[in-house]
PyMOL Python script that loads the backbone (N, CA, C, O; Angstrom):
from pymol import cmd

cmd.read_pdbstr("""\
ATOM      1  N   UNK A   1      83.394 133.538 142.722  1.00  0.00           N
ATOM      2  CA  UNK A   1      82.560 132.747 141.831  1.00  0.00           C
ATOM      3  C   UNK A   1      81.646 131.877 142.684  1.00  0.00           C
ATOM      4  O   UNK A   1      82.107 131.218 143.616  1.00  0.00           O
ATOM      5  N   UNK A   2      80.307 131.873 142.359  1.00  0.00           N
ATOM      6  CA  UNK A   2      79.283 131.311 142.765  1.00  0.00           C
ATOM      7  C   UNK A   2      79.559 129.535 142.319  1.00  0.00           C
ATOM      8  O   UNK A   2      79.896 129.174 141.191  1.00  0.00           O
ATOM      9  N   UNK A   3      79.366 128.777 143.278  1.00  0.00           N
ATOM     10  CA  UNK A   3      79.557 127.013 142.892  1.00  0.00           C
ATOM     11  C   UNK A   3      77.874 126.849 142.049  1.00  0.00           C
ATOM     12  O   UNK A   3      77.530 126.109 141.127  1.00  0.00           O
ATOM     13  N   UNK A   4      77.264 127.662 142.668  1.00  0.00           N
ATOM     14  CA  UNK A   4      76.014 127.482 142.377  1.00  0.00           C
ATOM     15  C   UNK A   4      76.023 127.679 140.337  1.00  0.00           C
ATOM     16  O   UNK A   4      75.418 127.057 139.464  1.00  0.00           O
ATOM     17  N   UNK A   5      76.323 128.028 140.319  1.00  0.00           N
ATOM     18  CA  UNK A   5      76.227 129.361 139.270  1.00  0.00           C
ATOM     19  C   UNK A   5      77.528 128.340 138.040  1.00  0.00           C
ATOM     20  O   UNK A   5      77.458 128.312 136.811  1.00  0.00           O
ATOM     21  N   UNK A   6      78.380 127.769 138.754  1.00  0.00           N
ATOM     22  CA  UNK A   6      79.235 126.927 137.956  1.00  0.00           C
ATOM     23  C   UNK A   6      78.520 125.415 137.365  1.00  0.00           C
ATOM     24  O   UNK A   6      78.556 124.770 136.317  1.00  0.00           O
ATOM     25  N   UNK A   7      78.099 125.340 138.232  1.00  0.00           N
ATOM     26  CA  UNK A   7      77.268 123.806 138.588  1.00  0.00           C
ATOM     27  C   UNK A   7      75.913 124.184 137.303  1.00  0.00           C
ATOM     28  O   UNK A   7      75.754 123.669 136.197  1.00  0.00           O
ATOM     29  N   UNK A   8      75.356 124.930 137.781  1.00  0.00           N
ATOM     30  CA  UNK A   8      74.451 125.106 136.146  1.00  0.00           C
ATOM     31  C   UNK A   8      75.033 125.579 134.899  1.00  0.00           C
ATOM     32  O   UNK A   8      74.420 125.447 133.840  1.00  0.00           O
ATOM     33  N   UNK A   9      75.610 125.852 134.932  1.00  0.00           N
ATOM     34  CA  UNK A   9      76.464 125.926 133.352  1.00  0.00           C
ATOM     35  C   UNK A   9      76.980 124.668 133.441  1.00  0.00           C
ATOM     36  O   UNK A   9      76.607 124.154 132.387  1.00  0.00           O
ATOM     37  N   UNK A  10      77.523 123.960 133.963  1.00  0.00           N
ATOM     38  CA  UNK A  10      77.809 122.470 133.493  1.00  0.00           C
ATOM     39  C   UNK A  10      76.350 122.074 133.002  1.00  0.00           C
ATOM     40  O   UNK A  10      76.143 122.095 131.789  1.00  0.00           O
ATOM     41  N   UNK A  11      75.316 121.712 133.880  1.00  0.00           N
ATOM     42  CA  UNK A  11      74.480 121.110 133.669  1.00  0.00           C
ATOM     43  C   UNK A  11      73.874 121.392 132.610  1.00  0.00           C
ATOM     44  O   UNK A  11      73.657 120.503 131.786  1.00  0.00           O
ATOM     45  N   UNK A  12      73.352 123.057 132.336  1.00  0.00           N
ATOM     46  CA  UNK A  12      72.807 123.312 131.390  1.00  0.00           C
ATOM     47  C   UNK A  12      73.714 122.848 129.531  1.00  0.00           C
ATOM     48  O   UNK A  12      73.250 122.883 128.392  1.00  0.00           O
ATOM     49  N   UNK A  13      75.128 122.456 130.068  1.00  0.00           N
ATOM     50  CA  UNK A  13      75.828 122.109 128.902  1.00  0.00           C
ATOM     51  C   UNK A  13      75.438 120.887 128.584  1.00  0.00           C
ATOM     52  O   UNK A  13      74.960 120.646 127.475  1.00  0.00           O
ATOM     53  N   UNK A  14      75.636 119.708 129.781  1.00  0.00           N
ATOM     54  CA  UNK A  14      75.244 118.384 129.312  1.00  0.00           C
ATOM     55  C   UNK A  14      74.301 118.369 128.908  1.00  0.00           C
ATOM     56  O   UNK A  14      74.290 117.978 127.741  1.00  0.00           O
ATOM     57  N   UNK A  15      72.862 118.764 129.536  1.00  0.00           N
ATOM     58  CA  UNK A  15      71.719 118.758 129.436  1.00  0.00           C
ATOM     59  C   UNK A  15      71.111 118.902 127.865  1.00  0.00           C
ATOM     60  O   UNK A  15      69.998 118.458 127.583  1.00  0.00           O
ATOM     61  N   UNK A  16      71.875 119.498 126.995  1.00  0.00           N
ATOM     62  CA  UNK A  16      71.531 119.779 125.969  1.00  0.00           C
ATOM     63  C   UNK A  16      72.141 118.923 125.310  1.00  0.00           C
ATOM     64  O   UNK A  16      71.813 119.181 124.152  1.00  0.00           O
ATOM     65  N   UNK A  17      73.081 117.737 125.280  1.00  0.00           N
ATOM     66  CA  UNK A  17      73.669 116.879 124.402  1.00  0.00           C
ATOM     67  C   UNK A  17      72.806 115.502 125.076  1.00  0.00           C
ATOM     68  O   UNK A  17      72.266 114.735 124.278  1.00  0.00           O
ATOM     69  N   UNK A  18      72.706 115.234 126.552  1.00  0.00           N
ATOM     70  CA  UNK A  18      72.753 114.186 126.498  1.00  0.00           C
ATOM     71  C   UNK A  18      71.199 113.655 126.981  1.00  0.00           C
ATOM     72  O   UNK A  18      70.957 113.632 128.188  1.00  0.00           O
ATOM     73  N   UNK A  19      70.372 113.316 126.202  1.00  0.00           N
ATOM     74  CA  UNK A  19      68.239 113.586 126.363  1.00  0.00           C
ATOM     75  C   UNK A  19      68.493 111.852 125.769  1.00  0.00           C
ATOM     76  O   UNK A  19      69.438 111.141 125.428  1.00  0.00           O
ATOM     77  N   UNK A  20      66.982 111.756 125.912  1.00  0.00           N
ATOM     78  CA  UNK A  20      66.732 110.700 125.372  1.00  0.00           C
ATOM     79  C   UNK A  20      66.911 110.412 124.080  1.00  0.00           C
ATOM     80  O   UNK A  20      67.582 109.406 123.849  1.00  0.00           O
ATOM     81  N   UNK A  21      66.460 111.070 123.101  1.00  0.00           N
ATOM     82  CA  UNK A  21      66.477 111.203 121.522  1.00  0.00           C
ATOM     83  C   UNK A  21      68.141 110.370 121.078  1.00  0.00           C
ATOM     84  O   UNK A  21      68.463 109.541 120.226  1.00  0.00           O
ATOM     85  N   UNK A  22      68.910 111.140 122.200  1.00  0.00           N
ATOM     86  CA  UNK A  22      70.543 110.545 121.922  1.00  0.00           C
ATOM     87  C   UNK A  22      70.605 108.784 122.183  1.00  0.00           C
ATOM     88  O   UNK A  22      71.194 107.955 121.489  1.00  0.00           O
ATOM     89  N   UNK A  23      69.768 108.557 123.447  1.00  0.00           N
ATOM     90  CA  UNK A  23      69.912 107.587 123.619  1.00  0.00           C
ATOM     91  C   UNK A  23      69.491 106.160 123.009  1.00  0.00           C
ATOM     92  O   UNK A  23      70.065 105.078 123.131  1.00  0.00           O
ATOM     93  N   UNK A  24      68.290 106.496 122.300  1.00  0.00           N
ATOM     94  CA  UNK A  24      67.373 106.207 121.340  1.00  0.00           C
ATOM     95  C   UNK A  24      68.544 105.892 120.139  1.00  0.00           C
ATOM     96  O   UNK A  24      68.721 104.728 119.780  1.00  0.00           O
ATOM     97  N   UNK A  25      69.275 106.932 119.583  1.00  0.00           N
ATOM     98  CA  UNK A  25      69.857 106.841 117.688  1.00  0.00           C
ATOM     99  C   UNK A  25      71.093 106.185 118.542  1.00  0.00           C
ATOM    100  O   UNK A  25      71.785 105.500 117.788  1.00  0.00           O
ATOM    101  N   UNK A  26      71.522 106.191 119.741  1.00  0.00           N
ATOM    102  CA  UNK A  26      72.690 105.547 120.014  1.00  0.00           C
ATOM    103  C   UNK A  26      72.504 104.036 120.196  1.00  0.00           C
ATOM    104  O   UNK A  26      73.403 103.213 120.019  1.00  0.00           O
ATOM    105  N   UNK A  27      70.895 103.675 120.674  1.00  0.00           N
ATOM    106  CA  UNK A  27      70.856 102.211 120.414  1.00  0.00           C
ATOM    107  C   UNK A  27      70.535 101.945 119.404  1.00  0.00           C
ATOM    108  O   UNK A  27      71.520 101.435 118.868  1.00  0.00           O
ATOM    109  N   UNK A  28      69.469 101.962 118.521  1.00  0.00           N
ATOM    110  CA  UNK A  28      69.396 101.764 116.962  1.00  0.00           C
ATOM    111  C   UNK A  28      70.856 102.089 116.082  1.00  0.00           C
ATOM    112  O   UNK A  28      70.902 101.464 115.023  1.00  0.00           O
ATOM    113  N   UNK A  29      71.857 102.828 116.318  1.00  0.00           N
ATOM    114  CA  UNK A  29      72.849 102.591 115.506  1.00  0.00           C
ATOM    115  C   UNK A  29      73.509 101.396 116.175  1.00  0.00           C
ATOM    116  O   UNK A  29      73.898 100.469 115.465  1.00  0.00           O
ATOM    117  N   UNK A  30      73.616 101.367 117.110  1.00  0.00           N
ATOM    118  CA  UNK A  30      74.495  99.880 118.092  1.00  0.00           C
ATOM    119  C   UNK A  30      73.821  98.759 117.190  1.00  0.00           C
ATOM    120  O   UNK A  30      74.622  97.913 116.792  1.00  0.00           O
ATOM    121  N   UNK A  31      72.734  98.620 116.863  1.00  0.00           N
ATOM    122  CA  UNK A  31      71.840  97.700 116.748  1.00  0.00           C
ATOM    123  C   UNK A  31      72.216  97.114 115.025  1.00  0.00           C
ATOM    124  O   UNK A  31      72.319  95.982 114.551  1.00  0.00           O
ATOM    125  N   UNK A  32      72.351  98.541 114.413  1.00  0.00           N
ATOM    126  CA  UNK A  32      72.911  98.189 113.087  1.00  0.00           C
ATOM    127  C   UNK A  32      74.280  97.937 112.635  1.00  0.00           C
ATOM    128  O   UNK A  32      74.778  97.255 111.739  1.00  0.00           O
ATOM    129  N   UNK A  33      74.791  98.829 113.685  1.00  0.00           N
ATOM    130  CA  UNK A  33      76.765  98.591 112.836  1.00  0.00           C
ATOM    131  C   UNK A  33      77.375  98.071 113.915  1.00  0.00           C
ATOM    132  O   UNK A  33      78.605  98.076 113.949  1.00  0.00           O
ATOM    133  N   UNK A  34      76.670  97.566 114.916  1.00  0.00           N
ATOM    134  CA  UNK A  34      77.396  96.551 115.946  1.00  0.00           C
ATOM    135  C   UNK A  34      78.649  97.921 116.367  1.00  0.00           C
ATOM    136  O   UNK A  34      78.495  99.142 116.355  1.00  0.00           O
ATOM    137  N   UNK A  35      80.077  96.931 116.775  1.00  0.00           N
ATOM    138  CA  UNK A  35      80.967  97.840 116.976  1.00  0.00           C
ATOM    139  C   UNK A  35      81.517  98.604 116.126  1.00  0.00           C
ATOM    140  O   UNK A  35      82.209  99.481 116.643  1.00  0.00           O
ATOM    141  N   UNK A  36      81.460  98.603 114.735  1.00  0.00           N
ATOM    142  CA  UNK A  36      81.763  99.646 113.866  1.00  0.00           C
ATOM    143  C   UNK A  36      81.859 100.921 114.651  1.00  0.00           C
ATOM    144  O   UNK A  36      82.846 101.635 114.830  1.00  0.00           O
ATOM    145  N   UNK A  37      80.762 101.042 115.034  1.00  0.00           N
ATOM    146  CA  UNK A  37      80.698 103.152 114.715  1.00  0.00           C
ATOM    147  C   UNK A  37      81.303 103.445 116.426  1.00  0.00           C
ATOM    148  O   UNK A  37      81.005 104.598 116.737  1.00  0.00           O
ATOM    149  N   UNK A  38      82.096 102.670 117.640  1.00  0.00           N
ATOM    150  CA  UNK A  38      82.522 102.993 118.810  1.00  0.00           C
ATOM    151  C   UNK A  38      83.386 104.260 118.449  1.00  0.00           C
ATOM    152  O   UNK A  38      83.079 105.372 118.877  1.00  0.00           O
ATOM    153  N   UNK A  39      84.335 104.071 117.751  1.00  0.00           N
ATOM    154  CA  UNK A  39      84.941 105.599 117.926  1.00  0.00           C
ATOM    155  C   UNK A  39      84.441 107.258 117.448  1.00  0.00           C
ATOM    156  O   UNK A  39      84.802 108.430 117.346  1.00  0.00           O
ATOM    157  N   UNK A  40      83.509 106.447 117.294  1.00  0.00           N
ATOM    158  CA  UNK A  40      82.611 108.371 116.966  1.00  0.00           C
ATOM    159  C   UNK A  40      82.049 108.264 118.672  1.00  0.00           C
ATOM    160  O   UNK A  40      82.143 109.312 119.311  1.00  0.00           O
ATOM    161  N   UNK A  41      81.643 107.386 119.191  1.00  0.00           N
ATOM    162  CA  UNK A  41      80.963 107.625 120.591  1.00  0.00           C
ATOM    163  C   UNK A  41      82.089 108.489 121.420  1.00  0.00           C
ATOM    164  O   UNK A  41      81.835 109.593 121.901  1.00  0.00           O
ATOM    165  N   UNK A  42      83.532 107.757 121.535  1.00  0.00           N
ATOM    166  CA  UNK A  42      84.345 107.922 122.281  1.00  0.00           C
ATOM    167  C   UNK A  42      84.998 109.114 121.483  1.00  0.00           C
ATOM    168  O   UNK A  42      85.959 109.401 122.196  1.00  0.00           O
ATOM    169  N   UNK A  43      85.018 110.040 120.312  1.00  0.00           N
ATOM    170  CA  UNK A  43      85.748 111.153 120.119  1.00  0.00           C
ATOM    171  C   UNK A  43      84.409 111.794 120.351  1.00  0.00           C
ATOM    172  O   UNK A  43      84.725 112.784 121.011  1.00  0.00           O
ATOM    173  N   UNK A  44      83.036 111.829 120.200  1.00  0.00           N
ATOM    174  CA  UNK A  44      81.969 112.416 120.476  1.00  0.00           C
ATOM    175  C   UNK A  44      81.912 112.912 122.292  1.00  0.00           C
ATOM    176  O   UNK A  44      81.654 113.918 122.952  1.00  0.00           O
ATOM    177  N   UNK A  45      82.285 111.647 122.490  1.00  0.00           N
ATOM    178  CA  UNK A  45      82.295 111.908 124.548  1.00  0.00           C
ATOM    179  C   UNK A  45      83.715 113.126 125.061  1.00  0.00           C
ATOM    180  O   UNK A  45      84.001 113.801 126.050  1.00  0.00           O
ATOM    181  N   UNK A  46      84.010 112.982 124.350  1.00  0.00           N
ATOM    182  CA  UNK A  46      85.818 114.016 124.081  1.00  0.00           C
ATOM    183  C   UNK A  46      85.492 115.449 123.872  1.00  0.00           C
ATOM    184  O   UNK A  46      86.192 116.353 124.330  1.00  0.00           O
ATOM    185  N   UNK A  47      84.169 115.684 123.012  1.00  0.00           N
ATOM    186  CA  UNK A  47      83.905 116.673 122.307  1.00  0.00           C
ATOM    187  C   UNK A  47      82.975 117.918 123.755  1.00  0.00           C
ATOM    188  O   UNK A  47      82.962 119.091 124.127  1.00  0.00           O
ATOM    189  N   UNK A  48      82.289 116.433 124.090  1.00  0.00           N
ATOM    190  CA  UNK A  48      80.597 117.078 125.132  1.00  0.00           C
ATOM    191  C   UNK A  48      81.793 117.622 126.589  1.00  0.00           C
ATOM    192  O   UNK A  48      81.654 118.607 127.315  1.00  0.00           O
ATOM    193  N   UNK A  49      82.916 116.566 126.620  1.00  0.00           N
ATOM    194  CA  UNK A  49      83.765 117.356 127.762  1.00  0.00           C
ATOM    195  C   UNK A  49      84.304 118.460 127.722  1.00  0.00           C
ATOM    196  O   UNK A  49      84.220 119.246 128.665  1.00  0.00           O
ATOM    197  N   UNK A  50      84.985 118.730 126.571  1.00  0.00           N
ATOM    198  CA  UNK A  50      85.373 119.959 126.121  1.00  0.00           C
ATOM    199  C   UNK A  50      84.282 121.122 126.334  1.00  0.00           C
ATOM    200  O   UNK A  50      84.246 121.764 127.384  1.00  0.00           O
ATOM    201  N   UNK A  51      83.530 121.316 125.428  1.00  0.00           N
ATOM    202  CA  UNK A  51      82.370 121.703 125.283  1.00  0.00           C
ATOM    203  C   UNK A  51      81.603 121.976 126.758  1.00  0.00           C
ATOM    204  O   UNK A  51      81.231 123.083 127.148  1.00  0.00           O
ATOM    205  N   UNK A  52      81.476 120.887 127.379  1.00  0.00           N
ATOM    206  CA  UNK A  52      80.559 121.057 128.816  1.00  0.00           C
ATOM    207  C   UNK A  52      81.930 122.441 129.486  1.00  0.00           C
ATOM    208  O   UNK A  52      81.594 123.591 129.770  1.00  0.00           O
ATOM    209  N   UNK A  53      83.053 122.039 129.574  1.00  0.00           N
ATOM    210  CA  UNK A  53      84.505 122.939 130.543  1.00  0.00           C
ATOM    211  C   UNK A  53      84.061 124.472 129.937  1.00  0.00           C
ATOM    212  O   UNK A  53      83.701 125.402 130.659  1.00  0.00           O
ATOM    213  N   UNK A  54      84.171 124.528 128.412  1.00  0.00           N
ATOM    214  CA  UNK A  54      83.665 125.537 128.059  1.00  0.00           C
ATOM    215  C   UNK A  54      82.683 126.580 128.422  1.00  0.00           C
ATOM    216  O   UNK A  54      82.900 127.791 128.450  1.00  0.00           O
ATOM    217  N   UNK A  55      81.562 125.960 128.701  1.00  0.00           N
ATOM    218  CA  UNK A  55      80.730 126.555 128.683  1.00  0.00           C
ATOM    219  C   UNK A  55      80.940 127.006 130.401  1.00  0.00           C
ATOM    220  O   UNK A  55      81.424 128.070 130.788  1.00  0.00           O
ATOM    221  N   UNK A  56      80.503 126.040 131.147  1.00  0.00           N
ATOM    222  CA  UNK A  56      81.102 126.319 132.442  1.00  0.00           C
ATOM    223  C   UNK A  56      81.818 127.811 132.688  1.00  0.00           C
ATOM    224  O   UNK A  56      81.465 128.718 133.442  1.00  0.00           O
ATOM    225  N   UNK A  57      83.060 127.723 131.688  1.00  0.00           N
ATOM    226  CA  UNK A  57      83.971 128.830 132.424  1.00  0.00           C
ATOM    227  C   UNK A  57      82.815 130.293 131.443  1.00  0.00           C
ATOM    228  O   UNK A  57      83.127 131.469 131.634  1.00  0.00           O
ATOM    229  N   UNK A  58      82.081 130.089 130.872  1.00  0.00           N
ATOM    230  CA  UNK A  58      81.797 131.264 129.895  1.00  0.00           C
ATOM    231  C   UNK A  58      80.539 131.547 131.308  1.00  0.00           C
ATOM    232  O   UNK A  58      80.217 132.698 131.603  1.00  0.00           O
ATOM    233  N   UNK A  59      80.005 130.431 131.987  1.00  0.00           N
ATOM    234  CA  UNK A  59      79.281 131.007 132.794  1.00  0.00           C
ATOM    235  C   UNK A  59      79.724 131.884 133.988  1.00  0.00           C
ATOM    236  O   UNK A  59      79.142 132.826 134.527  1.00  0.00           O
ATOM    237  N   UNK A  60      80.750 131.391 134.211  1.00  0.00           N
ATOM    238  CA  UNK A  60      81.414 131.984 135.532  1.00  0.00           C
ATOM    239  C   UNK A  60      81.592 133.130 135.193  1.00  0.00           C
ATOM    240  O   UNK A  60      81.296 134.071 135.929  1.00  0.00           O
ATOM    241  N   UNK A  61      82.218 133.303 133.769  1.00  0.00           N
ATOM    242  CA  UNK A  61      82.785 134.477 133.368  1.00  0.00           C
ATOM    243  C   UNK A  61      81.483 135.665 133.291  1.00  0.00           C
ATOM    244  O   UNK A  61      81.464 136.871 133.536  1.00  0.00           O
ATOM    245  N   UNK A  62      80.652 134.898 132.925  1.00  0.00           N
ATOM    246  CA  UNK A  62      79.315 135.930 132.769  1.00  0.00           C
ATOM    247  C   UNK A  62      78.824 136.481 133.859  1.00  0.00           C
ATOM    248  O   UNK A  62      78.299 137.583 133.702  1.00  0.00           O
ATOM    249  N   UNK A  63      78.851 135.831 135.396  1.00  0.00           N
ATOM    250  CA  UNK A  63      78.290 136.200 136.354  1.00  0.00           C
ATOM    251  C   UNK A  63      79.819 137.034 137.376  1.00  0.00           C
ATOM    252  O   UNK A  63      79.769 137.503 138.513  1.00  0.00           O
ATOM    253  N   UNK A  64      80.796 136.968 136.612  1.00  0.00           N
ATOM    254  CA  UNK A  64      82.080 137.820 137.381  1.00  0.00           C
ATOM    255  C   UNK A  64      81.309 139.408 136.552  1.00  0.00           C
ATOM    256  O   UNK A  64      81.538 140.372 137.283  1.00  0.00           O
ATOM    257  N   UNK A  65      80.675 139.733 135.537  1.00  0.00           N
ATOM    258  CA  UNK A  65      80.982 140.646 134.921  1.00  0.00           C
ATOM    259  C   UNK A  65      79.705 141.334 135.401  1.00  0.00           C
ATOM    260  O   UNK A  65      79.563 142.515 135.085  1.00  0.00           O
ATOM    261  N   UNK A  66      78.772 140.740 136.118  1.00  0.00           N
ATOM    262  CA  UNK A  66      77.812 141.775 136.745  1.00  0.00           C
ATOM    263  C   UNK A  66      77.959 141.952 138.042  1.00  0.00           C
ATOM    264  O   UNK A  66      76.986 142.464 138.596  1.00  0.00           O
ATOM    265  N   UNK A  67      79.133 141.616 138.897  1.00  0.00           N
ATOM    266  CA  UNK A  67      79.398 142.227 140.078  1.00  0.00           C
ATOM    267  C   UNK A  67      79.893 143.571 139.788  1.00  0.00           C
ATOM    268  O   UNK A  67      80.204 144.327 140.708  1.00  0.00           O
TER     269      UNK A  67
END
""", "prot")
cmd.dss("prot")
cmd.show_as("cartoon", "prot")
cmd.util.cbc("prot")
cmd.orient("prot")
């Protein structure tokens, strides 16, 4: 397995959850419900890890299958 090749499937995973737009509705909601809404951040951050491992291994797996 290529590190190279692992390392962009992570990235390309985060990359797609975590842009500005997120960062933007994550301060305007801070702004409105104060600490209310923390545990959607922290089961949301639970989700992008999962999700990022995922994808990762689907890349590796993709580039084992054209050797």
């Amino acid at each position: 397995m290529n590190p190279l090749e692992l390392t962009l499937g992570i990235m390309t995973a985060v990359g797609g959850f975590v842009d500005i737009s997120e960062l933007v509705f994550a301060a305007r909601a801070g702004s409105a419900f104060g600490y209310a809404l923390i545990w959607v951040f922290a089961y949301s951050t639970g989700g992008i890890i999962v999700f990022s491992e995922m994808s990762g291994r689907v890349a590796a797996s993709e580039s084992c299958r054209k050797l």
